[in-house]
C-alpha positions as CSV (number, residue, x, y, z in Angstrom):
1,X,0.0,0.0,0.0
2,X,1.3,3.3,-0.7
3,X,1.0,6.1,1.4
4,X,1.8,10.1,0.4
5,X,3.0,12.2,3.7
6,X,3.8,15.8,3.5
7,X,5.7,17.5,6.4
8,X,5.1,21.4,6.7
9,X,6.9,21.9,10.6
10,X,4.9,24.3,12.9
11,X,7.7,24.9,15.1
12,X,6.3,27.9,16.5
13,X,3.3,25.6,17.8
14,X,5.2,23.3,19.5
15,X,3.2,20.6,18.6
16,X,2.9,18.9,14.9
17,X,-0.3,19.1,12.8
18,X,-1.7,16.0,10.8
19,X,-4.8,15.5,8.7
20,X,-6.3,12.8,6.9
21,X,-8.6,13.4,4.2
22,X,-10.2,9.6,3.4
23,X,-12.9,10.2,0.3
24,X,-15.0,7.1,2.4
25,X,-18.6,6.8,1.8
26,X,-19.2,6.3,5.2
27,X,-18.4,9.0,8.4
28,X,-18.6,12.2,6.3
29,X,-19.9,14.9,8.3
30,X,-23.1,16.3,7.3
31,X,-23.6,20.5,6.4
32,X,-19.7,20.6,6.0
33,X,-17.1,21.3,3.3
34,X,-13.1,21.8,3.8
35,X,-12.4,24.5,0.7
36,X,-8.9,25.2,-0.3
37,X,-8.8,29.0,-1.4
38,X,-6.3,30.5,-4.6
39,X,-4.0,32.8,-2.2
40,X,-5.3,36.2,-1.8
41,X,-9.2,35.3,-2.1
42,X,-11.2,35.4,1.2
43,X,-13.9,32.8,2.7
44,X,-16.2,35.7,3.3
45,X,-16.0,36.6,-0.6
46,X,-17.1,33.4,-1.7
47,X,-19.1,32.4,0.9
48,X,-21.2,36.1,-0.4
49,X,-21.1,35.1,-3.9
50,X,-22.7,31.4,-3.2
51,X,-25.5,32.9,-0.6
52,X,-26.3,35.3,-4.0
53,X,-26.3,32.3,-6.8
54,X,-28.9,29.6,-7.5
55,X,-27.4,28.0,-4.2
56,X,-28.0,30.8,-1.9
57,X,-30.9,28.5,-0.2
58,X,-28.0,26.1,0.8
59,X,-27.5,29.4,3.2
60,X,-23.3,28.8,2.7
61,X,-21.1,30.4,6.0
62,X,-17.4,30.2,7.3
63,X,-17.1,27.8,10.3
64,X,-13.6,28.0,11.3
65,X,-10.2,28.5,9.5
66,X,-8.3,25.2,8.8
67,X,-4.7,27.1,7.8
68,X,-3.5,30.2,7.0
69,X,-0.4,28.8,5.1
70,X,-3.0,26.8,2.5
71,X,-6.0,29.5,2.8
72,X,-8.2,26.1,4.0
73,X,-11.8,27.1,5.6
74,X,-14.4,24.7,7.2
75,X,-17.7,26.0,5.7
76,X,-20.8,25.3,6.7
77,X,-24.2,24.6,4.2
78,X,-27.2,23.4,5.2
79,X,-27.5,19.7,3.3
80,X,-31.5,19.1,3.6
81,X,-31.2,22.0,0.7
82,X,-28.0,21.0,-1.3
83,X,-27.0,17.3,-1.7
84,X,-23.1,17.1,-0.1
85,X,-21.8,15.5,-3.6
86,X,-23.7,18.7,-5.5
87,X,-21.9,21.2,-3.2
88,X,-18.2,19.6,-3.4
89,X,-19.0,20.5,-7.7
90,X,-20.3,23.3,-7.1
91,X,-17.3,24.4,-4.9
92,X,-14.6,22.6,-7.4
93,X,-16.3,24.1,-10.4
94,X,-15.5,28.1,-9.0
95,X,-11.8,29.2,-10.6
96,X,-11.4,30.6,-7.4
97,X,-10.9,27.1,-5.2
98,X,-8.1,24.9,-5.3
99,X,-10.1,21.8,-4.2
100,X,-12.9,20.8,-1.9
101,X,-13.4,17.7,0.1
102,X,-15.9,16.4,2.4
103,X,-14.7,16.9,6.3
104,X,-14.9,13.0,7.9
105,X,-15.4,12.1,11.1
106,X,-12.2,10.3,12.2
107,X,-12.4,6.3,13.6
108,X,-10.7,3.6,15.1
109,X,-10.1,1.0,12.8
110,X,-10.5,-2.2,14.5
111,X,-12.4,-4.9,12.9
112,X,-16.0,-4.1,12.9
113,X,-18.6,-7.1,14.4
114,X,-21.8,-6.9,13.8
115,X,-24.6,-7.1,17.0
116,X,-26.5,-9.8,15.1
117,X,-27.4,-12.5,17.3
118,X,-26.1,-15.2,15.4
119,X,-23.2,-13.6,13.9
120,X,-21.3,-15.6,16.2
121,X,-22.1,-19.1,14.1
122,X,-21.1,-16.9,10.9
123,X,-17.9,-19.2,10.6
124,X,-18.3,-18.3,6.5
125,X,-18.3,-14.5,7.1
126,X,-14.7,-14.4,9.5
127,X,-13.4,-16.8,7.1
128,X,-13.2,-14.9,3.7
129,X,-12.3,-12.1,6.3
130,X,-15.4,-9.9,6.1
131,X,-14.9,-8.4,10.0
132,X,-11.6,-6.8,8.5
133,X,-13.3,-5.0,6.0
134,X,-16.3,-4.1,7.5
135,X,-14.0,-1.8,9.4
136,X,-13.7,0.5,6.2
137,X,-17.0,-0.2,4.3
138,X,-20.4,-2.0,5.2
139,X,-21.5,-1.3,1.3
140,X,-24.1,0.4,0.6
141,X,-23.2,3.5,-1.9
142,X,-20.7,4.4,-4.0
143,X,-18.1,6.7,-3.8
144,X,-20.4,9.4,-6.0
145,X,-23.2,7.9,-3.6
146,X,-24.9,5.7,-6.3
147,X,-27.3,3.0,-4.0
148,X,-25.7,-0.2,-5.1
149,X,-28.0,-2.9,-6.4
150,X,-27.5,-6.3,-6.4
151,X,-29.7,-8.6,-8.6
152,X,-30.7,-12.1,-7.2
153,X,-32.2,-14.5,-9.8
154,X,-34.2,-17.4,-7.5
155,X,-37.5,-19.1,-7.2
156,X,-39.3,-16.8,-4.4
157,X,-38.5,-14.5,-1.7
158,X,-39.7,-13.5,1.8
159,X,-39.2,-10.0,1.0
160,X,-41.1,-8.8,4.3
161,X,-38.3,-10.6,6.0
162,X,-37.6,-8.7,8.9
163,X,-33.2,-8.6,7.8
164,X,-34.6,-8.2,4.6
165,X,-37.5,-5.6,4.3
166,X,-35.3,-2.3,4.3
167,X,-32.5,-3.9,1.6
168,X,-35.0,-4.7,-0.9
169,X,-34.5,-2.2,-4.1
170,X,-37.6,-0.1,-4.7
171,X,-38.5,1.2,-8.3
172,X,-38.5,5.2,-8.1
173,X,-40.2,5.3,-11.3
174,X,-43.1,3.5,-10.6
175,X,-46.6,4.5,-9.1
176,X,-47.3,1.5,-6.6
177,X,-50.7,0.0,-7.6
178,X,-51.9,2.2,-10.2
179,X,-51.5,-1.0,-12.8
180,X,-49.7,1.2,-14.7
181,X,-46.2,1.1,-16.7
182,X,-44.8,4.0,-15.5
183,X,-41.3,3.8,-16.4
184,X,-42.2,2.1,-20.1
185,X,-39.9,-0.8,-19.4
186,X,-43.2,-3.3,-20.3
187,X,-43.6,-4.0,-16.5
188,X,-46.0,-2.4,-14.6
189,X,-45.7,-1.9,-11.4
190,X,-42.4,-3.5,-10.7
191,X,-41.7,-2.0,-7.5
192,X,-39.8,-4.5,-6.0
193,X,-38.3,-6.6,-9.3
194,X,-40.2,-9.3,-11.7
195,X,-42.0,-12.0,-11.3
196,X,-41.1,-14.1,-14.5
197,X,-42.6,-17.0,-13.7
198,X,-46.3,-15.2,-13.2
199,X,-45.5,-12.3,-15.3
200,X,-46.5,-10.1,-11.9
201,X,-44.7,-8.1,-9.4
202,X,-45.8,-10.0,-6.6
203,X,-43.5,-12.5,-5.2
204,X,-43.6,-16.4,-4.1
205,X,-42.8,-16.8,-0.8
206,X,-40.0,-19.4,-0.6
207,X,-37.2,-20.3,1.6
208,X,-34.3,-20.8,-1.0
209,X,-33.9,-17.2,-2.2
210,X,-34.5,-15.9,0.9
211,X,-31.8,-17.5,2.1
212,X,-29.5,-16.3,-0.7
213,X,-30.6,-13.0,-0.5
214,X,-29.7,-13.3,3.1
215,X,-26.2,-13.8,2.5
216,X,-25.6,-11.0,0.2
217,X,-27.1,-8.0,1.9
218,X,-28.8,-9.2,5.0
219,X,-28.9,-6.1,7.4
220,X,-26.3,-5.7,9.8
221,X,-26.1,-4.6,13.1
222,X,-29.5,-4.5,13.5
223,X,-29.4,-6.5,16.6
224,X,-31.5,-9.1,14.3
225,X,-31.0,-12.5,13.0
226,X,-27.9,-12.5,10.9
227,X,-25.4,-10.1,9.0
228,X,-24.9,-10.2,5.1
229,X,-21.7,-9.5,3.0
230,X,-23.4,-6.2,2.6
231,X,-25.2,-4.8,5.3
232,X,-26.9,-2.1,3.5
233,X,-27.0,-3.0,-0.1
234,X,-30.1,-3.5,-2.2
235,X,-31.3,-6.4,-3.2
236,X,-33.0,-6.3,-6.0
237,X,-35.6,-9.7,-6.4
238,X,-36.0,-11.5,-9.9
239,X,-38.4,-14.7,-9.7
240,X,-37.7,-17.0,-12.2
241,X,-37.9,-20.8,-13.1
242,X,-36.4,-21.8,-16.5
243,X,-33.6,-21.3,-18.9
244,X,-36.3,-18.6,-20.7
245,X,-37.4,-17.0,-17.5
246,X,-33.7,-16.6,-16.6
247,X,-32.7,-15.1,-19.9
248,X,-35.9,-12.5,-20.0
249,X,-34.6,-11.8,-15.7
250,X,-31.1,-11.3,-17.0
251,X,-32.3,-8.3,-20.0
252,X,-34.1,-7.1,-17.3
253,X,-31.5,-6.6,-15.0
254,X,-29.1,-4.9,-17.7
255,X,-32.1,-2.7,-19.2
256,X,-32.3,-1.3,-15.6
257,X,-27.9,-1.0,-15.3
258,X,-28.3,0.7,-19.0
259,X,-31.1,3.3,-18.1
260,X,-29.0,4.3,-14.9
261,X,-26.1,4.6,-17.3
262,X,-27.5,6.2,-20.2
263,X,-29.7,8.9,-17.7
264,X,-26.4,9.5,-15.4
265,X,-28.1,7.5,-11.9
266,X,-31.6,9.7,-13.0
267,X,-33.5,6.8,-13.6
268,X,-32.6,2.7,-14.1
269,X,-30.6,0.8,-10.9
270,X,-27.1,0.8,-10.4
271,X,-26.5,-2.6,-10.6
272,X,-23.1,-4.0,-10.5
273,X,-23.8,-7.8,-9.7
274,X,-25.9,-10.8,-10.7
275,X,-26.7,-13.9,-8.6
276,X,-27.9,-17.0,-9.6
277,X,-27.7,-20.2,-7.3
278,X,-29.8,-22.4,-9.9
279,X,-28.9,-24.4,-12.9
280,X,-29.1,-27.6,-15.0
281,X,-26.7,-30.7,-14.4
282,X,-24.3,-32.3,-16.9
283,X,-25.3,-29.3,-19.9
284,X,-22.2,-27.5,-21.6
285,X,-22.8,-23.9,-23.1
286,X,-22.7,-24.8,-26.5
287,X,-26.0,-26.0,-26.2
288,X,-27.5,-23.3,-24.5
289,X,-25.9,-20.1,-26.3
290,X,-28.8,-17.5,-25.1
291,X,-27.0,-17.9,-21.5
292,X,-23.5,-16.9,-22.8
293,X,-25.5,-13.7,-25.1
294,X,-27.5,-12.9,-22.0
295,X,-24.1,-12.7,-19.9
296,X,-22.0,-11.4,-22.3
297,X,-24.6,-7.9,-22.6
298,X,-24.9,-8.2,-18.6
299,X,-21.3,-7.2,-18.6
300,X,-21.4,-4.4,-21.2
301,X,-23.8,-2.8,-19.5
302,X,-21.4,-3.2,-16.2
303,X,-22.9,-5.9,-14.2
304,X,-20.6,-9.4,-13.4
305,X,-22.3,-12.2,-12.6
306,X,-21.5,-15.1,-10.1
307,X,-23.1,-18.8,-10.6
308,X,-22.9,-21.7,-8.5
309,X,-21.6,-25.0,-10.3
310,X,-23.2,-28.5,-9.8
311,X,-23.6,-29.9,-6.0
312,X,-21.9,-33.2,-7.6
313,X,-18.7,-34.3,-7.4
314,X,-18.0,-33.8,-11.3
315,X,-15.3,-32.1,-13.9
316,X,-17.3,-29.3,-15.6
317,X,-15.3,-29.6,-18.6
318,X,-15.8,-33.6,-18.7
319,X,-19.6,-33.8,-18.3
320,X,-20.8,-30.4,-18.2
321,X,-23.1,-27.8,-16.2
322,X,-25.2,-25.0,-16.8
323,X,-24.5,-22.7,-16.6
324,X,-20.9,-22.7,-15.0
325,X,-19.7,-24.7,-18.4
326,X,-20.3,-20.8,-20.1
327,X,-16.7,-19.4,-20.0
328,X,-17.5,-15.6,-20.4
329,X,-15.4,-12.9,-19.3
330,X,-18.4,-10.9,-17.3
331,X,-19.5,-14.6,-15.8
332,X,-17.9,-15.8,-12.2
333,X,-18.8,-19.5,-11.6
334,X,-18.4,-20.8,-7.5
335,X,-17.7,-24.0,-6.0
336,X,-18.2,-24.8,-2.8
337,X,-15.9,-25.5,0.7
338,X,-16.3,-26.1,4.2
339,X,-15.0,-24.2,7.2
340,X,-12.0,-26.7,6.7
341,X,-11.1,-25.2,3.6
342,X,-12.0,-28.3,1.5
343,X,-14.2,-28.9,-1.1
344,X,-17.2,-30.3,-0.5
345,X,-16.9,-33.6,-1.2
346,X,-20.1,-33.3,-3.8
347,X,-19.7,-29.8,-5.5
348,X,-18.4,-29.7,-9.0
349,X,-15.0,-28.7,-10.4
350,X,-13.3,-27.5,-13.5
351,X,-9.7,-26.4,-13.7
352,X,-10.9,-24.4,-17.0
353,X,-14.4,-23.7,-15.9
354,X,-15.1,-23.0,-11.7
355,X,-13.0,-19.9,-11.2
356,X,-12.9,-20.1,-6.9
357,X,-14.4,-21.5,-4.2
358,X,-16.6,-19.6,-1.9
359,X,-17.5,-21.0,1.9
360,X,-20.8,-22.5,1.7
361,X,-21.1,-26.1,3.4
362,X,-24.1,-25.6,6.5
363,X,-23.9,-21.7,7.0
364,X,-26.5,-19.6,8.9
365,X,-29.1,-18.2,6.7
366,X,-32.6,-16.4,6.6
367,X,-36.1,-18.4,6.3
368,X,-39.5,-17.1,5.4
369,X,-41.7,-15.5,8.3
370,X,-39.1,-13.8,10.3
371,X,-37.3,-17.0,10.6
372,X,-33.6,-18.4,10.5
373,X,-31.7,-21.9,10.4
374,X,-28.0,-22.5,11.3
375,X,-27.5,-24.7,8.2
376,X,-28.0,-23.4,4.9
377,X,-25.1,-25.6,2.2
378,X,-24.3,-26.0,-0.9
379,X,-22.9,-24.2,-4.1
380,X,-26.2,-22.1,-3.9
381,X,-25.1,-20.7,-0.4
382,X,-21.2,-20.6,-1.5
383,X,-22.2,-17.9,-4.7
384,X,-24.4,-15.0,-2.8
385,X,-20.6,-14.7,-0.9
386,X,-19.1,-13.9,-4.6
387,X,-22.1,-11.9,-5.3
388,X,-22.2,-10.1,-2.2
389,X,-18.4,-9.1,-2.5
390,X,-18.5,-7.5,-5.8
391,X,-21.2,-4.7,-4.7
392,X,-18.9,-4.3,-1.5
393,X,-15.9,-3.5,-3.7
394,X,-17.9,-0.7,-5.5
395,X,-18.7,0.6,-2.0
396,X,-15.1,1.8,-1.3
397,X,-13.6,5.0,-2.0
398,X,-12.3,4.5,-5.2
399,X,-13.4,7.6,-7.3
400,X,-11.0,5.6,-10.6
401,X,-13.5,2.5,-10.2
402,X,-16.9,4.5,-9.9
403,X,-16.1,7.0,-13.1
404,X,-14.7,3.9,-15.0
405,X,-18.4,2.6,-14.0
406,X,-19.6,5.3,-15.9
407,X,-17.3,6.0,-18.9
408,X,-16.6,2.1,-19.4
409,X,-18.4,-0.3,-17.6
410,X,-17.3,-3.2,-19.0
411,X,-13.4,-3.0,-17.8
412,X,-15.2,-1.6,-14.3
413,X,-16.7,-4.4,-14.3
414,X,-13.5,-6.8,-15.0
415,X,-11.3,-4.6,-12.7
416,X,-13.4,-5.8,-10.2
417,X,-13.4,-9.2,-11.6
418,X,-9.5,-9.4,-11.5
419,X,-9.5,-7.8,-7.6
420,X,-11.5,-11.3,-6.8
421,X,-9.7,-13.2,-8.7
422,X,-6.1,-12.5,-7.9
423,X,-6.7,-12.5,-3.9
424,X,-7.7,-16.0,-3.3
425,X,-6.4,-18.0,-0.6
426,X,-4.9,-21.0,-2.0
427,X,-5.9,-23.9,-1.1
428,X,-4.4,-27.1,-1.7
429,X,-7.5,-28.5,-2.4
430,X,-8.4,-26.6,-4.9
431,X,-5.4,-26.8,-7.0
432,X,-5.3,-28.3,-10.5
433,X,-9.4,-28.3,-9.7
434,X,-10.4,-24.7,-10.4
435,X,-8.8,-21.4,-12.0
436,X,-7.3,-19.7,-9.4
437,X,-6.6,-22.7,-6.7
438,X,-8.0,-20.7,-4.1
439,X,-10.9,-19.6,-1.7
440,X,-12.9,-15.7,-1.8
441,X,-11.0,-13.2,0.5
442,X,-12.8,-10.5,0.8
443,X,-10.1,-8.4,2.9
444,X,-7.2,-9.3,0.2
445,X,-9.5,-8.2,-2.6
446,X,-10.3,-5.3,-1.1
447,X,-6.0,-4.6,-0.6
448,X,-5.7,-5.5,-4.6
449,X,-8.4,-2.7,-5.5
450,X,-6.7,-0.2,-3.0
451,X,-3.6,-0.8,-4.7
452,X,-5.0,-0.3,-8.0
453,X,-6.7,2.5,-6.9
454,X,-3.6,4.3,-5.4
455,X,-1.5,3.7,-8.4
456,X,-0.2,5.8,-11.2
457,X,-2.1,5.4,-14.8
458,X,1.5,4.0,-15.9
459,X,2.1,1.6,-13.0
460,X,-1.8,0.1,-14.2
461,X,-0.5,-0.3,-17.8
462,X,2.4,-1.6,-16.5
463,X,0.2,-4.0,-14.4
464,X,2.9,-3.8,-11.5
465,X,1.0,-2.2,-8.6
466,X,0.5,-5.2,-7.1
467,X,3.7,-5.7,-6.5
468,X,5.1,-2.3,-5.4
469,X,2.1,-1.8,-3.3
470,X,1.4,-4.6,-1.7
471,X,4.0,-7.3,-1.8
472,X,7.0,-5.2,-0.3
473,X,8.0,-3.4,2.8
474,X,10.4,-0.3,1.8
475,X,10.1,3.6,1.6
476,X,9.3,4.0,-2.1
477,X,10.2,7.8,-2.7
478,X,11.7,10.5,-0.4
479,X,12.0,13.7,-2.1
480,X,13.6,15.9,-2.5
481,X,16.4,14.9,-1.3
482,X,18.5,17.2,-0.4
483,X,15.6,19.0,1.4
484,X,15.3,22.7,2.2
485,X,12.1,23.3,3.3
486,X,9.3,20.7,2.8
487,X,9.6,16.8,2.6
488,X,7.4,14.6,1.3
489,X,7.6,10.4,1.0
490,X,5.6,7.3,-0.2
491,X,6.3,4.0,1.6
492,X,4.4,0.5,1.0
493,X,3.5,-2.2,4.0
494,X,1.4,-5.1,3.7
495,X,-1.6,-4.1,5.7
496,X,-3.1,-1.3,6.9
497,X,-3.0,0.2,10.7
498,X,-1.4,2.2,13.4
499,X,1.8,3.4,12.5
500,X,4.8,6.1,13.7
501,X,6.8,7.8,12.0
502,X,9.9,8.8,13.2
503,X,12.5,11.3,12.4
504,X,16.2,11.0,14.1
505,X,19.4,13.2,13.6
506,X,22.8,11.7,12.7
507,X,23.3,11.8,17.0
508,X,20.5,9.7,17.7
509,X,18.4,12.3,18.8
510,X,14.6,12.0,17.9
511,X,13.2,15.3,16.1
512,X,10.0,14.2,15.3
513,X,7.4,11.5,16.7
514,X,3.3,11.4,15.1
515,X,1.1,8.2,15.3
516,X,-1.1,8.2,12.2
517,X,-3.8,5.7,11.4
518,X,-3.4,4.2,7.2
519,X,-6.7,4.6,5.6
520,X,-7.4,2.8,2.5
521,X,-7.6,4.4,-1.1
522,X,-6.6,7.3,0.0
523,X,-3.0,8.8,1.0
524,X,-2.4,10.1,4.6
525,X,-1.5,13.7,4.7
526,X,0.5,14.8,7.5
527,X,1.3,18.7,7.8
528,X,4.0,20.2,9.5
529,X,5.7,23.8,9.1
530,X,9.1,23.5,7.5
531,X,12.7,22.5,8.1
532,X,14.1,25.4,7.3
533,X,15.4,25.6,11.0
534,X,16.9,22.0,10.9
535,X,20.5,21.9,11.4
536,X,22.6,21.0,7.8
537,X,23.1,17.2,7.6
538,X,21.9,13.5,7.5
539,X,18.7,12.3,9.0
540,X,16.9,9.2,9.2
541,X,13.3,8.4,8.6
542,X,11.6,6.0,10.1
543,X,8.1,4.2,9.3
544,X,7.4,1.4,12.2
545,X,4.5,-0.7,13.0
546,X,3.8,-3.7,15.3
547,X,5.4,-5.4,12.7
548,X,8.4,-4.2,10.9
549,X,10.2,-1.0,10.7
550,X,11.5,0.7,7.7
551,X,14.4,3.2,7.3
552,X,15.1,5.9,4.5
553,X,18.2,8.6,4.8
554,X,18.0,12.4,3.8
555,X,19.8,15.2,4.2
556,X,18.8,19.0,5.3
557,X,20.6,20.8,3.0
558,X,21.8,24.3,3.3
């Protein structure tokens, strides 16, 4: 991971000065702006000209001064009258502001557990790490604070379920129970999803895609039941029961992702991610090409989807499944393991075919009527953890992935595909029996997209981030070196956390001390006054953790 420090020393203080400024979703402080000012230009001038403008009900004012040396103001705006994401453009579009960012309330980041009753049996959740990332993202929104949608294609759902009810995606467009198209996507009102089997938007009640739907986005923390991958994503409810069902639920899907594409989030449903825990035994694609179209413009439209294989002990490649037997790029196909980290002994495999495995053998889940049961298995319960971890991924801070949502879904959509993909845990098991050899980890896909995130654009068409990032331990630029009055470094760890950074004269003698806190996807910012002052000569720079420590020389220059 790389982090970007800046030291500007206030010696006159006494005491150093950091800041963070973490672009999360989650923890930004509502009615407040930080605002960099061109030098020369005062708060109370632009705070004037926005209270005369087409904004003036957002009633703008100056809250406290952040730094003289920068010209940074707090303001203040009154949100119920200007969205926070409206007023950050609004305040980035004006030639007379360097930048704007949204002031975040700062956290502890210990692993986040949920209050859910029987969290405590979730042996699926702490194994693909889900605790560790919870800490920095429960899902939700995106980073531009588009409601993230995943689509679950089953046979029924309890959507009145009581860790379900809020999560469920509701149509905007439509006028519940006028029987009315109002939207003119040939479904009237489609509230709450499709019913494809009934050609209605009413619902079966039935235990298997509640379950599913549980997994992926059941609420968290809500002192109820269980926690999902997602604790507030939406789920968005497709009813289906054949191959032709699917197909229609699939265009469906993608009309809604291409309508919230095409109208920039006006209208349509942000959805990033497909789920389908059904299939036909011993089938290879060939046969069935519809599925491989139907995926194939899923993922042009942005959305990956995640399938479970065969609950049979079988090579996909040798006798064939549908529809994990479809090798498509925007397709993810899930086997199943236990909390040994084996495959089940009957899920299907295919070193060509089954890209990962995905915990799944007896897990908790949700039942209709406000019910639960501790053992939920199979591939069907080992895909909604695939599912559920691709519309976490678009709930972190990563302003690159969001506008490549937008300007090209389709590699969006693989970037995210690759972040899964290239974290796995290996497991011997699963070697020589799938693509990658390995089990979901949420956590390390998570680190993969943060290091993608934080890179250069030529360090992603070099494709080596991964490796300076997040595979080494070493200061990776201290400049400039000489320094006069300013110095600024970028280091890489392996994980994120509590660190100090040090700095000691050639005598031994400590100059500087700060705990900071690493925040991922975004570089920490520390600000000190210069070191102008600092006698001529060598210092040393250290960057320790619980962990390791890691050295870099400079020298104060004349």
């Amino acid at each position: 991971m790389r982090f970007l420090f800046t030291f500007i020393f206030f010696l006159a203080l006494g005491a150093p000065v950091w800041g963070q400024t973490p672009e999360q979703v989650s923890g930004i402080l509502d009615g407040e702006m930080i605002v960099r000012l061109r030098a020369g230009v005062a708060p109370e001038t632009l705070v004037r000209d926005l209270n005369t403008g087409a904004d003036a009900a957002a009633q703008w004012r100056v809250l406290s001064k952040i730094s003289d040396r920068l010209n940074a103001w707090l303001l203040g705006f009154e949100e119920r009258r200007l969205d926070k994401f409206a007023a950050r453009a609004r305040l980035e579009a004006r030639p007379e502001v360097v930048y704007a960012e949204f002031n975040f309330r700062l956290q502890s980041r210990l692993d986040s557990v949920p209050d859910d009753p029987l969290f405590g049996g979730q042996w699926d959740m702490e194994l693909i790490e889900l605790p560790r990332v919870w800490a920095y993202s429960t899902g939700g929104t995106s980073a531009r604070n588009d409601e993230i949608v995943v689509a679950i294609l089953d046979s029924g759902f309890d959507i009145e379920h009581i860790d379900l009810a809020d999560r469920i995606w509701t149509n905007a467009a439509e006028i519940p129970g006028n029987n009315f198209d109002d939207d003119l996507n040939d479904h009237a009102d489609d509230l709450t999803g499709w019913n494809f089997k009934n050609n209605t938007p009413n619902h079966p009640i039935e235990s298997h895609g509640t379950s599913v739907a549980g997994i992926v986005g059941a609420a968290g923390n809500n002192g109820e039941g269980i926690a999902g991958v997602n604790w507030k994503v939406k789920i968005l409810p497709v009813t289906v029961g054949t191959s032709a069902q699917v197909a229609a639920g699939y265009e469906y899907v993608a009309d809604l992702r291409k309508r919230y594409n095409d109208t920039g989030g006006a209208q349509g449903a942000f959805v990033v991610a497909t789920n389908t825990s059904l299939g036909f035994d011993k089938q290879h694609c060939d046969e069935h090409p519809l599925w491989r179209d139907v995926y194939e413009y899923t993922g042009q439209v942005g959305i990956l989807n995640a399938a479970a294989t065969a609950n049979d002990n079988l090579d996909v490649e040798v006798e064939g499944d549908m529809p994990t037997s479809c090798t498509t790029d925007f397709l993810i196909t899930v086997t199943n393991t236990n909390r040994k980290d084996a495959k089940v002994e009957n899920a299907a495999f295919g070193v060509k075919s089954i890209d990962l495995g995905a915990p799944g053998d007896d897990v908790p889940a949700l039942t209709p009527f406000n019910q639960y049961k501790e053992t939920f298995g199979g591939t069907s319960a080992a895909t909604p953890h695939v599912a559920g971890a691709i519309g976490l991924l678009y709930a972190f801070p990563c302003e690159e992935l969001i506008a490549m949502a937008f300007d090209d879904p389709p590699a969006a959509a693989l970037l995210v595909k690759e972040a899964l993909l290239a974290s796995v845990d290996p497991l011997p098991d699963l070697a020589g029996k799938t693509v990658t050899g390995g089990r979901l980890n949420v956590y390390q896909a998570m680190r993969y997209l943060h290091g993608y995130c934080i890179a250069t654009p030529e360090e992603r068409d070099a494709r080596n981030f991964e490796q300076k990032y997040l595979l080494k331990k070493a200061v990776i630029r201290l400049f400039p070196n000489p320094v006069k009055e300013a110095l600024t470094f970028e280091y890489s760890t392996e994980d994120f956390g509590t660190f100090e950074i040090q700095i000691f004269n050639a005598m031994g003698q400590m100059m500087y001390r700060q705990f900071i806190e690493s925040v991922p996807f975004s570089p920490q910012l520390i600000i000190l006054d210069d070191v102008r002052h600092w006698p001529a000569g060598t210092y040393f720079l250290n960057v320790v953790s619980p962990t390791e420590k890691i050295t870099a020389p400079f020298i104060k220059g004349l």
